[in-house]
VONU-548938 format. One record per residue: residue number from 1; residue in one letter; x negated, y, z negated of N, C-alpha, C in turn. Coordinates in Angstrom, 1 decimal. Layout:
! VONU-548938
{NUM "a" {X Y Z} {X Y Z} {X Y Z}},
...
This chain:
! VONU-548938
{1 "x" {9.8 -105.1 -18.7} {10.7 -104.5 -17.8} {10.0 -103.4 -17.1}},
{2 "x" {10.1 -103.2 -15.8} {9.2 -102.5 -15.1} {10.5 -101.1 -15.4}},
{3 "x" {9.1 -100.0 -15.3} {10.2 -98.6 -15.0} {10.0 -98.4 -13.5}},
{4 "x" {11.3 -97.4 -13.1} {11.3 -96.6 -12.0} {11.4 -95.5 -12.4}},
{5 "x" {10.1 -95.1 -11.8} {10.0 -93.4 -11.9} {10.7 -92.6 -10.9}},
{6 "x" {10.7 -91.0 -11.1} {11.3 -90.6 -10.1} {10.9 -90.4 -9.0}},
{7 "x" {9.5 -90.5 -8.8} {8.9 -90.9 -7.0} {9.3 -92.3 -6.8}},
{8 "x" {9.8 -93.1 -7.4} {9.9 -94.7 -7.0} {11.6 -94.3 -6.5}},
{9 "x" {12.0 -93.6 -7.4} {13.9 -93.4 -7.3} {13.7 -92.7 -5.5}},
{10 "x" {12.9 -91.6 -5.4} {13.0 -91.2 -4.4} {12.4 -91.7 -3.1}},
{11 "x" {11.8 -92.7 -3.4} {11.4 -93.4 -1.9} {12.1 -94.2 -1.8}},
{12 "x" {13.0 -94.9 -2.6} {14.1 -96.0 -2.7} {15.4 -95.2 -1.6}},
{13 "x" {16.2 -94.0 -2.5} {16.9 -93.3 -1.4} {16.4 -92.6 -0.3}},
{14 "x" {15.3 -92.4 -0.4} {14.8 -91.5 1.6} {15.1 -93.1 2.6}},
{15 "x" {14.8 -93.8 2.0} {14.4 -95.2 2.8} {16.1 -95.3 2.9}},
{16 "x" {16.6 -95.4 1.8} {18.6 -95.9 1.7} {19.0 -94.6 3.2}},
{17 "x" {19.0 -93.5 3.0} {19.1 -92.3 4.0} {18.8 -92.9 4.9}},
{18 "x" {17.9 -92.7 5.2} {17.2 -93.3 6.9} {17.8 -94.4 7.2}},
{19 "x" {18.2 -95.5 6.4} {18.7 -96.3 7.1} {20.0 -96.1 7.5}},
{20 "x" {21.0 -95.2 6.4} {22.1 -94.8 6.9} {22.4 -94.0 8.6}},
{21 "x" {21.1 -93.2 8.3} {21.3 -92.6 9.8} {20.7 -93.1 10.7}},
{22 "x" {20.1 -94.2 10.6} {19.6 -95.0 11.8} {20.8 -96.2 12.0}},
{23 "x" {21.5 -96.3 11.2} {23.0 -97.2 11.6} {23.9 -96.5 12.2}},
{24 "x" {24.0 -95.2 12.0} {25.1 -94.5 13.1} {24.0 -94.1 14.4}},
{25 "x" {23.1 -94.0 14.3} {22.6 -94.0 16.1} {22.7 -95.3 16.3}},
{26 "x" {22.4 -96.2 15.9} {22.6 -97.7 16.4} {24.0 -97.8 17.1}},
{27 "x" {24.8 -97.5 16.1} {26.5 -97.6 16.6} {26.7 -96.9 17.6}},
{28 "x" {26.0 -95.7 17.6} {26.3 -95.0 19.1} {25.3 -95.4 20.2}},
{29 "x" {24.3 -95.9 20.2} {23.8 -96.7 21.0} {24.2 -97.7 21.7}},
{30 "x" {25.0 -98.5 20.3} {25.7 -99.8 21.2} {27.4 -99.8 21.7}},
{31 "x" {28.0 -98.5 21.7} {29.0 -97.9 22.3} {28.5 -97.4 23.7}},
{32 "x" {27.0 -96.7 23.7} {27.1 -96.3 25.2} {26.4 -97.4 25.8}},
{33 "x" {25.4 -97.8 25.2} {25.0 -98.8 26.3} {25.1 -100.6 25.9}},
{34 "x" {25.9 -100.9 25.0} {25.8 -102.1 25.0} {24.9 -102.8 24.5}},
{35 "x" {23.9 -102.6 24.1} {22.8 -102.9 23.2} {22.0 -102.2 22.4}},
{36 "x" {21.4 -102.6 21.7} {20.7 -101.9 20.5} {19.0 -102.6 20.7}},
{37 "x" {18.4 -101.6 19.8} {16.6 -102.4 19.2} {16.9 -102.2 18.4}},
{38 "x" {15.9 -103.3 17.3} {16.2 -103.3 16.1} {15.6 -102.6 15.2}},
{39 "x" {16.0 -101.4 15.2} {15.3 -100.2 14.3} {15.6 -100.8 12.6}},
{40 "x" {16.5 -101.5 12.1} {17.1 -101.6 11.1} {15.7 -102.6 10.7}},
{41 "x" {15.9 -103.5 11.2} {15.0 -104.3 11.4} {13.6 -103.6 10.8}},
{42 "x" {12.9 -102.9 11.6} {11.7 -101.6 11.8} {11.7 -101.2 10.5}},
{43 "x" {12.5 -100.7 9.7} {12.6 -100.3 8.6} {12.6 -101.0 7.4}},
{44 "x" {13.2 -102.3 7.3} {12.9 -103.1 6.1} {11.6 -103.6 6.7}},
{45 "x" {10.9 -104.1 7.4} {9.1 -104.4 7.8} {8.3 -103.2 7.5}},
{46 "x" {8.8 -102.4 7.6} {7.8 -101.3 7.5} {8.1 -100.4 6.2}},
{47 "x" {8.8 -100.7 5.3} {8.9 -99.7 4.0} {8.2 -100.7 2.9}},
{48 "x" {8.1 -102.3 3.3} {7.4 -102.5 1.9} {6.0 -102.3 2.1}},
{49 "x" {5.2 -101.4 3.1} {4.0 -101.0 3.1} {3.4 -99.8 2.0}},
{50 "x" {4.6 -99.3 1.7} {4.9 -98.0 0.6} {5.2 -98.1 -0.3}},
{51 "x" {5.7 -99.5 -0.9} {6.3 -99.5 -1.9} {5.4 -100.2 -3.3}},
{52 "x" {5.1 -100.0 -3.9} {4.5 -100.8 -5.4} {5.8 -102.3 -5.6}},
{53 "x" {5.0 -103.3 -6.5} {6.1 -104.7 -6.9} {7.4 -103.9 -7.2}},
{54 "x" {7.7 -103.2 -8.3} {8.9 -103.0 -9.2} {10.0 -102.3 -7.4}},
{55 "x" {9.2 -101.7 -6.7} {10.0 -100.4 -6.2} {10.7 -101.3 -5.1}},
{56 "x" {10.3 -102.3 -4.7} {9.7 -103.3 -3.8} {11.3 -104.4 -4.2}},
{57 "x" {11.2 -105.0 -5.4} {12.5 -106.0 -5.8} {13.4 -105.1 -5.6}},
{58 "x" {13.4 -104.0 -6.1} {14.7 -103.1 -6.1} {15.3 -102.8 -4.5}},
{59 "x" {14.5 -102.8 -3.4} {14.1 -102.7 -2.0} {14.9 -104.0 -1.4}},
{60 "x" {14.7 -105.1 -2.3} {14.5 -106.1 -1.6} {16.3 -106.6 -1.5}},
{61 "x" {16.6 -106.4 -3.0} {18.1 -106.3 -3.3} {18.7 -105.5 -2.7}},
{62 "x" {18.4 -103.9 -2.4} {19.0 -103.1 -1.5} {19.3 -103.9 -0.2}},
{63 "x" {17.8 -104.0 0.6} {18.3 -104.2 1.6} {18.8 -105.6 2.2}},
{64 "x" {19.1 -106.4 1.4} {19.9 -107.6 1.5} {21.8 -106.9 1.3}},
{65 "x" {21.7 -106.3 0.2} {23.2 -105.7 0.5} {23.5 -105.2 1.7}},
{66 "x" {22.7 -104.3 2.2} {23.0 -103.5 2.9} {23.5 -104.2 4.4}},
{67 "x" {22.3 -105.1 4.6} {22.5 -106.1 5.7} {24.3 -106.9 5.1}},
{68 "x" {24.3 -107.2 4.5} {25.4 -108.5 4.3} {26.5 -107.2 4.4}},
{69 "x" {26.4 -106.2 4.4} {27.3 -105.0 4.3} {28.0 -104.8 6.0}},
{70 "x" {26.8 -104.5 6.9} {26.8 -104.1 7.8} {27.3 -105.1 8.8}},
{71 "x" {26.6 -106.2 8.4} {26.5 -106.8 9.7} {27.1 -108.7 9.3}},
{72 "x" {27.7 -109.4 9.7} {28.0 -110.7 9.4} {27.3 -111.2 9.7}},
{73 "x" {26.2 -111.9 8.9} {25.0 -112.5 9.6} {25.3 -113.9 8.7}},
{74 "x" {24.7 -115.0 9.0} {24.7 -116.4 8.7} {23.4 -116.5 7.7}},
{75 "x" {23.3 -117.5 6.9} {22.4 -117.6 5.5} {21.4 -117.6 6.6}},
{76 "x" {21.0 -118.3 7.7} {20.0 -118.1 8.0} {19.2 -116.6 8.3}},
{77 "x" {20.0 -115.8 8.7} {19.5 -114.8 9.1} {19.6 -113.3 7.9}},
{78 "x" {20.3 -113.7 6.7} {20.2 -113.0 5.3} {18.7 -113.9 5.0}},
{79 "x" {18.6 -114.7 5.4} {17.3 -115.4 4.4} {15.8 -114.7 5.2}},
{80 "x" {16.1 -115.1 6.4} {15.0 -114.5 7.0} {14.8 -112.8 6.8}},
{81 "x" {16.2 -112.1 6.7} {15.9 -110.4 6.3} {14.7 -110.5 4.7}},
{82 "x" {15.2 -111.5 3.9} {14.6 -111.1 2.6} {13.4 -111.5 2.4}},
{83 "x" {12.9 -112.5 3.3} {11.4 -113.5 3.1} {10.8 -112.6 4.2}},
{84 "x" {11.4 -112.2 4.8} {9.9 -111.7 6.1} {9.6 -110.1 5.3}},
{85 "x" {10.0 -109.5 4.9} {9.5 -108.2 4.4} {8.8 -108.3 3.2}},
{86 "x" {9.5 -109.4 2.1} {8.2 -109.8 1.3} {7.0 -110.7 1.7}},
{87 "x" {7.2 -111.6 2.9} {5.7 -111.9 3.3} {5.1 -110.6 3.7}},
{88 "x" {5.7 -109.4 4.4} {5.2 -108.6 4.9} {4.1 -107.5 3.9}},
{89 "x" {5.0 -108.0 2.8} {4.6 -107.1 1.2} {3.3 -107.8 0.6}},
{90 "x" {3.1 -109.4 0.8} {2.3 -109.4 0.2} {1.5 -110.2 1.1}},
{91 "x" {0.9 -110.1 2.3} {0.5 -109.8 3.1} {-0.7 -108.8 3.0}},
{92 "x" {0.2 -107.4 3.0} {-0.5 -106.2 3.0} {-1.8 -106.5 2.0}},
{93 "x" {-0.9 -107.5 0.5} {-1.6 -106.9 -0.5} {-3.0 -107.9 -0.4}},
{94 "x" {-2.6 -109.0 0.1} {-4.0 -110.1 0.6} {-4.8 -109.7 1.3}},
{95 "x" {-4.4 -109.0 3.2} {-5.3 -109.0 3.6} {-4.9 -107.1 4.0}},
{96 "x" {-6.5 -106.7 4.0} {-7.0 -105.1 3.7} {-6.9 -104.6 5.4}},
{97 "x" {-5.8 -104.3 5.7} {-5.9 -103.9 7.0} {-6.1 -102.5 7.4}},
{98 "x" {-6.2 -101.8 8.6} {-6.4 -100.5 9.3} {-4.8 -99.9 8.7}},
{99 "x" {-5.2 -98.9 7.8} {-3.8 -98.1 7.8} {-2.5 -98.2 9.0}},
{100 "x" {-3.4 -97.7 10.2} {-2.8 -97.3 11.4} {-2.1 -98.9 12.0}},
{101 "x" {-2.5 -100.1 11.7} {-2.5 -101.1 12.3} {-1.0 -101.5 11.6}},
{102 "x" {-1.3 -101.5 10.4} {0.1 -102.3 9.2} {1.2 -102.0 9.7}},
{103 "x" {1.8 -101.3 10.5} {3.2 -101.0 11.3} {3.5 -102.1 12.2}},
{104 "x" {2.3 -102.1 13.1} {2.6 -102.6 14.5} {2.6 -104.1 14.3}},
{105 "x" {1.6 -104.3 13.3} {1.5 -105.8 12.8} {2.7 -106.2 12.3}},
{106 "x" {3.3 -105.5 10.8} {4.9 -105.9 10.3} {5.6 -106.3 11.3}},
{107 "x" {5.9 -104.9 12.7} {7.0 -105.1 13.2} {6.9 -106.4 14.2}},
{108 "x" {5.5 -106.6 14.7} {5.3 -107.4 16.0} {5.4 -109.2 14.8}},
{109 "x" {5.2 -109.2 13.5} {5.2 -110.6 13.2} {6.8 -110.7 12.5}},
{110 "x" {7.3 -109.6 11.8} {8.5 -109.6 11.7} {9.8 -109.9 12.8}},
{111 "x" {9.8 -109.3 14.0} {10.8 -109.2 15.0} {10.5 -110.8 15.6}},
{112 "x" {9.2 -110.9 16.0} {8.9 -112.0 16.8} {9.4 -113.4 16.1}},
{113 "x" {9.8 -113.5 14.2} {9.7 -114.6 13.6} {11.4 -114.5 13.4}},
{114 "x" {11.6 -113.8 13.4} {13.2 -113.4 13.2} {13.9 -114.0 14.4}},
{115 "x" {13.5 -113.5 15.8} {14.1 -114.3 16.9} {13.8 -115.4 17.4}},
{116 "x" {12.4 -116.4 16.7} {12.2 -117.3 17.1} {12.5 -118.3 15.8}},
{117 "x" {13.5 -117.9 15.2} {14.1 -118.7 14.1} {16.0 -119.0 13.8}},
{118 "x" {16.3 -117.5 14.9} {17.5 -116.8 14.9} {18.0 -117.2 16.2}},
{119 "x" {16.8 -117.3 17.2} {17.1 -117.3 18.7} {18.2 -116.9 19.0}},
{120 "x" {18.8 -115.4 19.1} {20.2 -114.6 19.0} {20.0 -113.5 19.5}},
{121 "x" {20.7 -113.0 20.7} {20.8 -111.7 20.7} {20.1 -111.6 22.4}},
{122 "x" {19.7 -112.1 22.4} {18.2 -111.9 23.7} {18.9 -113.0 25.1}},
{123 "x" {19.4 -112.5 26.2} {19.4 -113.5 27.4} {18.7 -113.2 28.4}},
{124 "x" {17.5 -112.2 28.1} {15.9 -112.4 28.7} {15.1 -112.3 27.7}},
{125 "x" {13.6 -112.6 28.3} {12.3 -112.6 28.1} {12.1 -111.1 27.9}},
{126 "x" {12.7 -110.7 28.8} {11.8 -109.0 29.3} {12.8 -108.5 28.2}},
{127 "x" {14.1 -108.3 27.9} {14.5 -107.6 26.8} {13.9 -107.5 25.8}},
{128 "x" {13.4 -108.6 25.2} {12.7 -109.2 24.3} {11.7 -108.1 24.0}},
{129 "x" {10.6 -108.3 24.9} {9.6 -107.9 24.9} {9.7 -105.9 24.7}},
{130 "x" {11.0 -105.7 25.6} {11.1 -104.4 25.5} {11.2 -104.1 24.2}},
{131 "x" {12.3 -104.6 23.3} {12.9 -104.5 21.9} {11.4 -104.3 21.5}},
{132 "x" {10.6 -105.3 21.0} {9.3 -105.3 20.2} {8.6 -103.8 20.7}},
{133 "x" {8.1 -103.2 22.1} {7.0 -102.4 22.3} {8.0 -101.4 21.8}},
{134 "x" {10.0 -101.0 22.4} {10.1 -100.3 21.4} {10.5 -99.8 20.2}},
{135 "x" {10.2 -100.9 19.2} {10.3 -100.9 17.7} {9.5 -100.7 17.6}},
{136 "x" {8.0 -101.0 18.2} {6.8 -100.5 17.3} {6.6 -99.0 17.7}},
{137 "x" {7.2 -98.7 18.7} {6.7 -96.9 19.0} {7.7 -96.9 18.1}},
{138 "x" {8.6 -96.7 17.5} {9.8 -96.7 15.9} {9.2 -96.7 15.1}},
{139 "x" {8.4 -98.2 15.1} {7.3 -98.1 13.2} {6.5 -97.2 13.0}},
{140 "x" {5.6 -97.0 14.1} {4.8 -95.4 14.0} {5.4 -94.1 13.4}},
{141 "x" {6.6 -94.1 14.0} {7.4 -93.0 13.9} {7.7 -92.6 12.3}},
{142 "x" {8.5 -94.0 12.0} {8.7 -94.2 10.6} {7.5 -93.8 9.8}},
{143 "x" {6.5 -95.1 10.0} {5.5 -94.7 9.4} {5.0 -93.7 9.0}},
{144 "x" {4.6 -92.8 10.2} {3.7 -91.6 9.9} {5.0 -90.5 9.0}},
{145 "x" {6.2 -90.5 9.1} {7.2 -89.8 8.5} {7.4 -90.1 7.3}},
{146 "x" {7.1 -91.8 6.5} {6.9 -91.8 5.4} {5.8 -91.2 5.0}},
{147 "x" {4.8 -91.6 5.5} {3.2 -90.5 5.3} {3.2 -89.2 4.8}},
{148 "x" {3.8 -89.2 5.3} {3.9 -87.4 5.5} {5.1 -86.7 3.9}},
{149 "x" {6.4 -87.7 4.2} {6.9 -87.4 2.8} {6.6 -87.8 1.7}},
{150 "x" {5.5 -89.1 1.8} {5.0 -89.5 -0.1} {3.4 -89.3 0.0}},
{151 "x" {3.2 -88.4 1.3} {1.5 -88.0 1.1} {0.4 -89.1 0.8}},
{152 "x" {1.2 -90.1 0.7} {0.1 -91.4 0.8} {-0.8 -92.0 2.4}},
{153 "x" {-1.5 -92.6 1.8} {-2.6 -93.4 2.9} {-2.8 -92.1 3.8}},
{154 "x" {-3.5 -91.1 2.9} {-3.8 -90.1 4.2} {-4.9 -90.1 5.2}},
{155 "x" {-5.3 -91.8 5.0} {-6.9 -91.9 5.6} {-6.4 -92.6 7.0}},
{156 "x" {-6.6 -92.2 8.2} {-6.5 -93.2 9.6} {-7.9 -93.2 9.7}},
């Protein structure tokens, strides 16, 4: 039985937090203008880059609640939330990429596999494409913000 330490407890809730308050800007996002990017999205691709196995299942269970919580999604698209962030996880761990790169990569193979499985949400091309360039200026953001609170990968 794997432990959780208390740096595993606390990257588990900073990550639970941030998603909480990236769902109320979402909400108010999609009050004023009608649409949303999928920052929520941004956030489960881009946290299992920080996370060890143990911290990681516990992650993975979160954020399948959380989704089935928030949002009425169809088994297809709970299935795709839970398999693309562990390909995303172990991924990382196969192939040795640029610190700086592993964001843009999650979010651009994550978002792109999600809508071209989901085909939902999108009635352009060009929205599309906006969502992706700005979720990854998001993953950065995230990124470097996890960086900075668990002082890991401090090498670019």
């Amino acid at each position: 039985m794997p432990k959780i330490h208390f740096k595993s407890a606390w990257k588990i809730f900073f990550i639970a937090l941030f998603l909480f308050a990236v769902e109320t800007f979402i909400l108010k996002q999609k009050i004023a203008f009608g649409r949303t990017f999928d920052f929520l999205l941004v956030i489960a691709f881009v946290s299992p880059i920080f996370l060890n196995f143990s911290e990681f299942i516990f992650f993975e269970v979160f954020i399948i609640w959380f989704f089935r919580l928030m949002y009425p999604f169809s088994g297809m698209e709970i299935f795709l939330i839970a398999i693309l962030p562990a390909c995303v996880f172990f991924i990382k761990k196969i192939f040795l990429l640029q610190p700086w790169v592993e964001p843009f990569a999650a979010v651009f193979f994550g978002i792109s596999v999600f809508y071209a499985f989901t085909a939902s949400g999108f009635g352009s091309m060009a929205f599309l494409f906006l969502d992706i360039a700005i979720s990854m200026g998001f993953s950065w953001i995230f990124y470097l913000m996890m960086r900075y609170v668990f002082k890991e990968r401090q090498n670019l």
